[in-house]
N, C-alpha and C positions, 0 to 999 in steps of 0.2 A: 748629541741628544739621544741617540741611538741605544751606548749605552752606558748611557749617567743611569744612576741609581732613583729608581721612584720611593719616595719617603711615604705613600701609601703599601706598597706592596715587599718592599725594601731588598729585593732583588732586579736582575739585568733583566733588559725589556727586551730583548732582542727581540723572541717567540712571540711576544705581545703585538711586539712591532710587523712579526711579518704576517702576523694574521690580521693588522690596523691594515696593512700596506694592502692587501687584496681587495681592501673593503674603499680605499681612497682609487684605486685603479677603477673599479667599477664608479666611484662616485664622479672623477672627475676627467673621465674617458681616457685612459692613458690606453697608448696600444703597445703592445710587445715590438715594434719595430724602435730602429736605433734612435735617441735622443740625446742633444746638444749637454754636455758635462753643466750640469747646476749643481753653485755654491751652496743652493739651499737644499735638495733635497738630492744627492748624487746615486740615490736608489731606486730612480726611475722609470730604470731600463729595463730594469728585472723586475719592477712592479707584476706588470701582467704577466709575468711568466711562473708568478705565484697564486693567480686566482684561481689554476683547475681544482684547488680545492677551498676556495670560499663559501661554499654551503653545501651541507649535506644533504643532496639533491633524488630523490628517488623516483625515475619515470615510470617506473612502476603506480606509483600512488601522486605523482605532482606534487611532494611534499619538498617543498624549502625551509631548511631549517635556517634563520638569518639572524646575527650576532646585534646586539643592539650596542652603540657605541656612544658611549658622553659626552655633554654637550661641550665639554671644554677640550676633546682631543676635536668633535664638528671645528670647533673655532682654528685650531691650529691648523686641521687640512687646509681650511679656507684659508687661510695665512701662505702657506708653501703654494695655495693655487695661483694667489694672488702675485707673489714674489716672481713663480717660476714664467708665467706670463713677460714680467716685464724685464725679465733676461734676453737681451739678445742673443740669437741661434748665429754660430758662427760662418760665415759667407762662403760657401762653395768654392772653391779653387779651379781654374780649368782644366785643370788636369787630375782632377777629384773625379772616380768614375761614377756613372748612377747607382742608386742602391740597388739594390739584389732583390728581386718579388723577396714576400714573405713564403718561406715555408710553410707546407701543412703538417707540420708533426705534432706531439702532441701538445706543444704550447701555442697552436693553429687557436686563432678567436676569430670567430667572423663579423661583421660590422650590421648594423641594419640594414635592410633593402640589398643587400649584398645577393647575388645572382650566384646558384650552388648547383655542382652537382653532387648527386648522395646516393648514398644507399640504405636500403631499411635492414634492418635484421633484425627486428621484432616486434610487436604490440606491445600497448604499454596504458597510460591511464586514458580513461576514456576513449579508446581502440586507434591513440594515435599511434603513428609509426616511430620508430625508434631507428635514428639516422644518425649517419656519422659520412665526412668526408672521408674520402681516400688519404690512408696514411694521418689521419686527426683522430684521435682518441673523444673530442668537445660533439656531446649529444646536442642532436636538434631533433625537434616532437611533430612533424609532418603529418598534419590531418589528411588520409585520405591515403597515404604508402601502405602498403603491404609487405610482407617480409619478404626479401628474395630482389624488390623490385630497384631497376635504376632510374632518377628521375631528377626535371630540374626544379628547384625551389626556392621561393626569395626570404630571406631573412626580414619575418614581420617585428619581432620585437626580443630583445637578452631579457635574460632572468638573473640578472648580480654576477653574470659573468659563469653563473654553475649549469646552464641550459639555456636553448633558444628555445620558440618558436617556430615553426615556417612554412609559408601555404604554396603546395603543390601547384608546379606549374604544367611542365605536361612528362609523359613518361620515356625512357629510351629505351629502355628492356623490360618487359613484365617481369611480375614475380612469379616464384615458385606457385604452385598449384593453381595458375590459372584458369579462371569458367568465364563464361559471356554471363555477364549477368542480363537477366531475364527482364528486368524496368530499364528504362530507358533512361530515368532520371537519378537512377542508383548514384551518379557520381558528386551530383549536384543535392541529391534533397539532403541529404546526411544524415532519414531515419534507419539507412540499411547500408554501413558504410561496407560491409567485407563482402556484398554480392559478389563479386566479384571474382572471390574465394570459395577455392572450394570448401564443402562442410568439412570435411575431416579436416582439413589445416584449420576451422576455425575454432575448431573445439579442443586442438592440440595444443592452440597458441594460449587458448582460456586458460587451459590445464596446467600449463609452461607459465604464467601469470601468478595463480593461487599458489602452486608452489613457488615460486621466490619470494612472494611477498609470505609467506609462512616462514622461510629460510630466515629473511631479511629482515622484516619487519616482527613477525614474532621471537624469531630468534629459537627458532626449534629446529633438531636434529636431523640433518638430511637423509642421514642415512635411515632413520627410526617411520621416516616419512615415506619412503619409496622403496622401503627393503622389498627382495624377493618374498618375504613370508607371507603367510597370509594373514598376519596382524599389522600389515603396515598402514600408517595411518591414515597416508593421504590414497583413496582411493579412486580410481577411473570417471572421467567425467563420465555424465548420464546425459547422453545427446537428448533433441527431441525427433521425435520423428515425422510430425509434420513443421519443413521447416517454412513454407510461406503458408498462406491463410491461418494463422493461427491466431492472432490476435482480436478478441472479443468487445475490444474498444479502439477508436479514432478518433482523434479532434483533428480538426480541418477552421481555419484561419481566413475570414474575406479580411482583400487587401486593396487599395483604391490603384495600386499598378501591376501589373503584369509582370512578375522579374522572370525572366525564362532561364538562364543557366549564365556559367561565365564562360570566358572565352580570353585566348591570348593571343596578340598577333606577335608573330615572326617578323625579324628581318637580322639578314645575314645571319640567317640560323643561328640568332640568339631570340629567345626570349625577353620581349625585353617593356612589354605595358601587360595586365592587366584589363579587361574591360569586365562590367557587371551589365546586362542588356535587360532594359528596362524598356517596355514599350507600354503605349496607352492601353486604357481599358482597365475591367475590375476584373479580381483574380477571385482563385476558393482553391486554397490546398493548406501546403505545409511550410512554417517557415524558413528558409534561406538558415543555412549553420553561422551561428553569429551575427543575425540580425533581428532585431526584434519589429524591425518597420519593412522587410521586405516578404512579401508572402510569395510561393516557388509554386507555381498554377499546378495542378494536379488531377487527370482527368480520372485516371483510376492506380488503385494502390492495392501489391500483391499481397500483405499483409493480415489486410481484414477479411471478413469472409465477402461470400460473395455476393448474398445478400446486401449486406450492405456496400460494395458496390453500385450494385443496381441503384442502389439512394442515392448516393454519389453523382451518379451519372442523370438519373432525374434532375436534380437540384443544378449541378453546371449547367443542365439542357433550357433550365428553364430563370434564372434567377437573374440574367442580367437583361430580360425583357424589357426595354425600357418601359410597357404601357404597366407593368408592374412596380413600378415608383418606386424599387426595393435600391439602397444606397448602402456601402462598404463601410465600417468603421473608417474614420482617420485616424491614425494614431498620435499625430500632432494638432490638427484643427481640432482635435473631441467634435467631431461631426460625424452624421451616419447611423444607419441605425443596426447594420447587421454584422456579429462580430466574429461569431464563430460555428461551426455545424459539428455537434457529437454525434457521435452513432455508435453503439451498441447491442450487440446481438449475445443472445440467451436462449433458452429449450423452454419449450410447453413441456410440463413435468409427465401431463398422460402421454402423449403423442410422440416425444422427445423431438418436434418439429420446429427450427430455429422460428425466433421473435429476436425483430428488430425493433428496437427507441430510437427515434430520431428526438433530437434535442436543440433548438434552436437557440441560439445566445443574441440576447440583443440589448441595444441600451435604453430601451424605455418597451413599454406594453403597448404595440397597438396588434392585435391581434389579425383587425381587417387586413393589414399591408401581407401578412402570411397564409392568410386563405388559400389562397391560388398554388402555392407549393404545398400546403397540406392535403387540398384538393388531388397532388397528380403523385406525390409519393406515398400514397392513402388506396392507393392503387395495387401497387408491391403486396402481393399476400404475407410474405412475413413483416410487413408491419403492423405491429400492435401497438404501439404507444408514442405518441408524436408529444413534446410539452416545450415550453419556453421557458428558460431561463432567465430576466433581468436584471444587467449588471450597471448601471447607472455610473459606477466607477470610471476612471481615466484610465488603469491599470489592464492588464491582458489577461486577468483570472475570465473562470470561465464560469466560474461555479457565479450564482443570480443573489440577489439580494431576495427576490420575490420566485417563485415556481407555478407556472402557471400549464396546465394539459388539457392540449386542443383536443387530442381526437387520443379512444382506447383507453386504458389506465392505465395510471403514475408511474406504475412499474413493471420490468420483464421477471422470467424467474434462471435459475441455473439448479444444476443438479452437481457436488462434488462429492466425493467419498461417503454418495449413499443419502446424503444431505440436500434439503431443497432451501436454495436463497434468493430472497427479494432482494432485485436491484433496481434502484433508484436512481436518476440521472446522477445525482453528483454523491454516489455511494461508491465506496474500494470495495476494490473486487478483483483478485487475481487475472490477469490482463490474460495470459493465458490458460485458458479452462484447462484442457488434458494433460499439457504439464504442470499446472499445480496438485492434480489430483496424483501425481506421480511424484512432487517433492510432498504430499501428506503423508503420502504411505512412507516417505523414507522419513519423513519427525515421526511419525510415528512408530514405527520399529528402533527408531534411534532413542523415544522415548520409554519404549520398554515396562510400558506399564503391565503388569501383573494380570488384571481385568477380573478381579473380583471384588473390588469397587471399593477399594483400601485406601486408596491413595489418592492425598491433593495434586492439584495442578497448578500451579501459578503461571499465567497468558501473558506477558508484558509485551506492551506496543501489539494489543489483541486486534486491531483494527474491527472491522466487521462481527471479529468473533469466531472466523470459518476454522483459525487452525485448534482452538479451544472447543470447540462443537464436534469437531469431530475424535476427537478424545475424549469427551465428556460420555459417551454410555461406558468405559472400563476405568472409570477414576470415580472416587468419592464425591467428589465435588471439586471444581474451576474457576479459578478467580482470573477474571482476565480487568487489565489496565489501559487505557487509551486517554491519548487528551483531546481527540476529538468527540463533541459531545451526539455530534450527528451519525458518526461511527458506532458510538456505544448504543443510542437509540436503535441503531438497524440489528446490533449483536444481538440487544434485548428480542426485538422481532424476532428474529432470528431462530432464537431459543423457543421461545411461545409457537412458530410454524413446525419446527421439529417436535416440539412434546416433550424437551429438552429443560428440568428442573431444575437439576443441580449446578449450573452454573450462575456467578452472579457476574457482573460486572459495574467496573466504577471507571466515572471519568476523573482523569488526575493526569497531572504531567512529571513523568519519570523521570525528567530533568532538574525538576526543584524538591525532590523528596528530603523530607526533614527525621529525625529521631524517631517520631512519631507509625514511620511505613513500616508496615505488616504487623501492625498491634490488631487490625482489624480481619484478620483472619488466621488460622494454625498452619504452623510451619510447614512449608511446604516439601513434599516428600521430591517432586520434579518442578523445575521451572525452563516454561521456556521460555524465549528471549528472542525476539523479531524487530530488531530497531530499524527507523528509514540509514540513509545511506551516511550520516555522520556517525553512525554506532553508538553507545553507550555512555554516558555521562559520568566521570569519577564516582558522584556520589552513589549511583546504582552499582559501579563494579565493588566499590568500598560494602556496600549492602549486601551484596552475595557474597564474599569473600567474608564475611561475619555471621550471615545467616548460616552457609555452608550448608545447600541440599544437596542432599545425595548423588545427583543428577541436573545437568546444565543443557538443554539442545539449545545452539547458538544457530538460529537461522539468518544470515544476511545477504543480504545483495549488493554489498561493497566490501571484496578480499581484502581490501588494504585496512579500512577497519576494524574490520574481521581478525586479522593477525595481530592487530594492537591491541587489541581486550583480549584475543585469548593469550595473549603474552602476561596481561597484566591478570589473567585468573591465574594461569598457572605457574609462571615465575616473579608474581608481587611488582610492587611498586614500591620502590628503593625510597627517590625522595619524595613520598608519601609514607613513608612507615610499613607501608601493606605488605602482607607474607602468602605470596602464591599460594594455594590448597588445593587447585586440581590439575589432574590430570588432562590431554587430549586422547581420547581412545581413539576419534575415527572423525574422516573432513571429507565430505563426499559431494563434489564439485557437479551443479546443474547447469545445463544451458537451457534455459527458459526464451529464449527471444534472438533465434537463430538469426545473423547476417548483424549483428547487433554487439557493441561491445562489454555488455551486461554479462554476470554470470551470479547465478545463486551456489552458495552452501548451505551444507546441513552440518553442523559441528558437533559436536559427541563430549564432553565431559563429565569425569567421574572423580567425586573427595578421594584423594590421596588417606 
């Protein structure tokens, strides 16, 4: 069968066959260890010792690329599954010795549940570790390792045989640059997974990140990228400098139990159960990594300021009073009435003296049941603005159907690049104040506007409007784009509180743009381009790549998409027809959200 001539393709299948064959090893669990001679399929053996390359697997970004196969080869695997099944395995002899363990080289596959030890030698997509056995070349993505570190791990689930999964069990050796991290719950909440680490290793590994995923996935020149000169592309990450209290927003989660951490027990110095500690009572913090029903209690968080701490710690103090009748969401009963606590903190624009929002999330309006906490965190001089949210929904959003403000007004202010902005409970708003005011400055010098008030600006995915406003006194006029309509409302604000004219904005979604986009405004001299974390839609990079402005800043907060569109600006789109037009001058890697495996760029393109 192997290799008869297909009258579809009318060449030997061999190459066909050995990439079918990787795909029937994963489908119908074949392992690399020896197996009994079958008349039906005598290439068994070797099956699994050709799956290290059945997808093209990049831990860098979590991308599997996975081959779709016909229903009528499906029917024939299952035919040799079915045959090979009912072949007798031939009877051990006594004098047959036992097989030999499997080797870990590099046709090593591990099994599920299987008990590892590993080591990390890098970060990768969403700041998991990047492990390998001793002497195994087969990656597995360990939530929670560091680079340097040794440690044992169970194998939670395969990826088609190209990459595992696997949740850290406990450590043998620390890693390189090791710090005590400062929370207590750093190992368990999983909003700060590198405390652990020290900053400069964390911002070296981000760095170590953006370039491969440049190298790899955009497929730009290493050396063009990191030369000595001082035109090399990719340049020095721009740490931040406060690296806890920095965050200007938190949501905090009521939970009807209590989950405090996990824990492993030992015996005979293995590893060898799991437990998750669940105890009675109502919780208020942060979800558990990978649970949407377990909430991980949290008395304070180094993250946000300190003010809002103080809320924090009001509200745990007092919220599970029972003569206070206040009850947790369930997330399976739909029962309860209290779902979530935002908080928020901003500057009084004269005073520059932080304001806090407290934000209550609940699932109906009774206003009376929240007196008593608005009463004691109404206390806290930086609170200015307490409101309630109502989500009537079964779902875990946070944002209300209805908005309702108990005490102060609906919103706090901030101050960015000279700019004052109303914030709303459920308005975007750069999460960290002082380093977005430090990646504005760098779009803005990357955008290079002239400032004698010549030139358009085109805003895509303008959210708020903040990074269009503050360009808009050295441009002719700013067109910014968003598909949230509550977004473009606060941008318009926005505009009208600055004294700010020449900007207009529309709501529309970048994703469905038809022949019709940008008849409604003149060609734009610079665009910039701010997409969420799945990046850019063909038909908008097909749009620029036609429009062809002079000037592209590419801001995102996902390198891995980041490298795909500027691959496809500047080296085209094959099978799409599309013919790259610009260049990369400059890629200037931010850490916005230190102990966190986040990273912004700021990206530089210029028409060839």
């Amino acid at each position: 069968v192997r290799t008869a001539n297909c009258h579809r393709c009318g060449g030997l299948l061999t190459e066909q066959w050995a990439r079918r064959d990787r795909v029937v090893t994963t489908i119908l669990g074949f392992s690399d260890a020896p197996s009994p001679p079958s008349a039906v399929n005598p290439h068994r053996a070797t099956a699994a010792a050709r799956m290290a390359a059945a997808g093209a697997f990049s831990p860098l970004s979590g991308t599997l690329l996975r081959r779709r196969i016909p229903l009528h080869h499906h029917r024939r695997f299952l035919s040799i599954a079915a045959a090979a099944s009912e072949a007798p395995a031939p009877a051990p002899t006594p004098s047959q010795p036992p097989p030999p363990p499997r080797p870990r080289g590099k046709g090593y596959f591990p099994k599920k549940n299987e008990i590892l030890e590993l080591t990390c030698e890098g970060l990768a997509f969403k700041g998991k570790g990047v492990c390998k056995v001793d002497g195994s070349s087969f990656v597995l993505l360990c939530d929670g390792a560091l680079p340097g570190e040794r440690l044992v791990a169970r194998v939670r689930r395969l990826r088609r045989g190209a990459f595992a999964e696997a949740a850290k069990l406990k450590t043998l050796s620390p890693h390189h640059d090791a710090v005590e991290a400062p929370c207590p719950l750093a190992a368990d909440c999983g909003g700060c997974k590198s405390q652990s680490l020290a900053y400069s290793a964390q911002i070296h590994h981000k760095y170590v990140q953006v370039r491969d995923l440049l190298v790899n996935f955009g497929k730009f020149d290493p050396r063009k990228l990191e030369s000595s000169d001082s035109d090399a592309v990719l340049k020095p990450i721009v740490p931040c400098d406060e690296i806890f209290r920095y965050r200007n927003k938190m949501e905090f989660s009521f939970g009807t139990k209590r989950w405090m951490k996990r824990e492993w027990k030992e015996e005979k110095e293995e590893v060898s159960k799991g437990e998750e500690l669940e105890t009675d009572g109502y919780s208020l913090g942060l979800h558990a990594p990978g649970f949407f029903d377990k909430v991980l209690h949290v008395e304070t968080c180094l993250l946000h300021s300190e003010p809002a701490d103080k809320v924090l710690a009001v509200v745990q103090g007092s919220w599970t009073d029972p003569a206070l009748g206040l009850t947790p969401y369930d997330v399976y009963k739909h029962t309860g009435f209290l779902k979530h606590l935002m908080i928020r903190t901003g500057r009084n624009v004269s005073t520059g003296a932080p304001e806090v929002m407290v934000n209550f999330v609940t699932s109906c309006y009774k206003p009376e049941l929240l007196v008593p906490l608005v009463d004691r965190i109404t206390k806290i001089s930086e609170v200015v603005s307490v409101v309630n949210n109502v989500n009537t929904s079964v779902g875990n959003t946070s944002v209300g159907e209805q908005e309702y403000t108990l005490y102060g007004k609906p919103t706090i202010t901030e101050m960015l690049r000279g700019l004052t902005f109303q914030i709303s409970a459920n308005s975007f708003f750069q999460t960290n104040t002082k380093q977005a005011d430090v990646l504005y400055k760098l779009i803005g010098d990357s955008a290079g506007l002239k400032g004698d008030g010549s030139e358009i600006v085109l805003d895509l995915f303008c959210g708020t409007g903040t990074i269009g406003l503050t360009l808009a006194r050295s441009a002719k006029h700013v067109y910014g784009y968003e598909v949230v309509p509550e977004a473009i409302a606060d941008a318009q604000k926005n505009a009208q509180l600055n004294g700010i004219s020449n900007a207009t904005f529309v709501q529309g979604d970048l994703n469905k743009i038809n022949e019709t986009f940008g008849k409604e405004f003149p060609k734009p001299d610079i665009i910039i381009s701010d997409p969420n974390r799945p990046g850019m839609h063909m038909k908008l990079i097909k749009w620029l790549l036609e429009v062809k402005a002079p000037r592209i800043v590419y801001v995102s907060c996902n390198p891995a998409t980041c490298a795909r569109d500027l691959d496809y600006l500047c080296h085209g789109v094959e099978e799409k027809g599309l013919r790259g037009c610009y260049e990369l001058k400059r890629v200037i890697p931010v850490d916005m959200f230190p102990h966190t495996p986040h990273i912004e760029c700021v990206c530089l393109l210029e028409l060839c």
